[in-house]
C-alpha angles and dihedrals in degrees: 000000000000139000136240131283107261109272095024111116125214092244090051087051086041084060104036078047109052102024094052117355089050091045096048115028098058091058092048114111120268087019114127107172132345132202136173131197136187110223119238128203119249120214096344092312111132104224105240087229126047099203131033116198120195105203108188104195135160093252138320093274095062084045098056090047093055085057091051102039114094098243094069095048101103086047086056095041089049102041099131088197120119104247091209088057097054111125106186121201126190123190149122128241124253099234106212114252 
């Protein structure tokens, strides 16, 4: 979860993220499935995020290298997302018996 660099408008995220981080991050190595939300407001609460990304990778280790490889440098340089906001979950799921 994280919100946006100041200045930066949603529109101008929607495009940097579907024209370049959705293309190039699901077809990065180690990458299983990728999805990204905007965060709406419930009952007059502003969400303290405003997106919300689900990065579904094969362990911490292939992620760290993505953001390291070349080929997901552009996706790095152009990230509009304030760095200071970033709340970072690990987990795995609880499959159903």
């Amino acid at each position: 979860m994280y919100n946006l660099k100041q200045g930066v408008s949603m529109e101008a995220y929607k495009k940097y993220s579907r024209d370049l981080d959705q293309v190039v991050t699901p077809k990065q190595p180690g990458v299983r499935s990728f999805k990204i939300y905007e965060i709406k407001s419930t009952e007059n609460e502003k969400p303290k995020y405003q997106i919300f990304e689900i990065i579904d990778v094969e362990s911490w280790d292939a992620w760290q290298k993505v953001l390291k490889s070349d080929a997901f440098k552009q996706v790095v340089d152009e990230w509009p997302g304030d760095p200071d906001t970033v709340q970072l979950v690990m987990g795995d799921r609880i499959e159903p018996a």
